[in-house]
N, C-alpha and C positions, 0 to 999 in steps of 0.2 A: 883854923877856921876858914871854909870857905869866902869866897867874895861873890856876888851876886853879879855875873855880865848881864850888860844890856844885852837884850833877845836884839838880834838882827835880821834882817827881812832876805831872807833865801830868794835867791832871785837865778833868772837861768834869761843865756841867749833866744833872739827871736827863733831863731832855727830850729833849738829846742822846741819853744812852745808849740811852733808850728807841727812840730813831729807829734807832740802830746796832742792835739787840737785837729791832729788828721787832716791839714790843709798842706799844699802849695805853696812855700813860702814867698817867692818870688809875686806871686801873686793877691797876696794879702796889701793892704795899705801902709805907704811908708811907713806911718808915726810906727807901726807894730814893725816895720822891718829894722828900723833905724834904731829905737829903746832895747832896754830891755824888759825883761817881762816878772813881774815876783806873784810869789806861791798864790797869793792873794788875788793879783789879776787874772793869774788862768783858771781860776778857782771860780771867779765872777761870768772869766767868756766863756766856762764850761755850763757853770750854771744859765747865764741868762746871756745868750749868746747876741750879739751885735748882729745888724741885718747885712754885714758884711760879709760875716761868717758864717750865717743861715746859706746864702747865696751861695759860696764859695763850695760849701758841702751838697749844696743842692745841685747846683752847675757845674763846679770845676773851675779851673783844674784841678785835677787830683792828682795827689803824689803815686810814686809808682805801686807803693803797699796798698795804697787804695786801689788805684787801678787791678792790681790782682787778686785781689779779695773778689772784688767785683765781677772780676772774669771768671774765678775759681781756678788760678793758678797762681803757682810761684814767682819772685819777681823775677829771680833766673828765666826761669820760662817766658815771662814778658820781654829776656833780651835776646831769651834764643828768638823768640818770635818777629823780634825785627823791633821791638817797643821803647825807647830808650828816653821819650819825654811824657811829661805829664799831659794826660787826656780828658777831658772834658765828657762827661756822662753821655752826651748827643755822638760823641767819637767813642766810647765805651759800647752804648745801647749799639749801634752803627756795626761794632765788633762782633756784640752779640748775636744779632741777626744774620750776619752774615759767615757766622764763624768759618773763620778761613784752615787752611787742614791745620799751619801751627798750633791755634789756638783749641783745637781737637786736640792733638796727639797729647797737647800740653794737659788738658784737661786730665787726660788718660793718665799721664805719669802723677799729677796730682792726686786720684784716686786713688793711683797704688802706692803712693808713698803714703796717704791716710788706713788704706787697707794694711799696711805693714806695721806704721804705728801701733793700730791696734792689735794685732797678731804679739807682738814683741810685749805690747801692755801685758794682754791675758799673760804669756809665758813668763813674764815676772812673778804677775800675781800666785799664779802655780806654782812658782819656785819659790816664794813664799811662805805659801801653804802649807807647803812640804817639809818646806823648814820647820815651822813651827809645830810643825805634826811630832818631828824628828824630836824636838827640843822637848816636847811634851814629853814622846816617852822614854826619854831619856831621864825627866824629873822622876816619870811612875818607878824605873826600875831602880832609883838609888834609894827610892825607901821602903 
């Protein structure tokens, strides 16, 4: 016979949430750096987010994933570029406008590493295809 456990409350460092929630952690409010955080409350600040964290994604800082999403490069490329801290969307937009060559050349490797993705997609899917062509008539000739 089994025995019934109490269900217990999954819970993850601030660090974590911070990574799940797209912010800064350093720059979030103690109470949230200091706790920890369970499934339930990131569930809550994802849902109905605190005006802490409206700002925080509106403004900055932002973690460097952010920051490169944003730029349209890799976070690599944010360190080949010289990037190494969190930036604030007015230092983001700032980047933008003025895209410095880094932030070109980077762009460019970024494209081509999404133009090869999909090159390598399609060429699976084809070898797929083929396969299953193969396997098809393999079934037609054994009967």
């Amino acid at each position: 016979m089994t025995s019934l456990k109490p269900k217990t409350t999954q819970t993850m460092k601030p660090a974590t949430a911070a990574k799940k929630l797209g912010v800064y952690l350093p720059a979030t409010p103690a109470e949230f750096q200091e706790g920890v955080v369970s499934r339930e409350e990131l569930n809550s600040l994802q849902a109905e987010p605190p005006t802490w964290l409206v700002e925080l994604r509106r403004n900055g800082p932002h973690p460097r994933p952010v920051v490169a999403a944003k730029l349209g490069v890799s976070v690599s490329g944010l360190a080949r570029g010289g990037v190494t801290e969190a930036l604030t969307t007015a230092e983001i937009e700032d980047l933008k406008s003025n895209c410095p060559d880094w932030l070109r050349r980077e762009r460019m490797t970024q494209e081509d590493v999404r133009k090869e993705a999909v090159r390598v997609k399609e060429k699976q899917v084809e070898q797929e295809k083929k396969q299953a062509e193969r396997a098809a008539a393999a079934l037609r000739e054994r009967r």
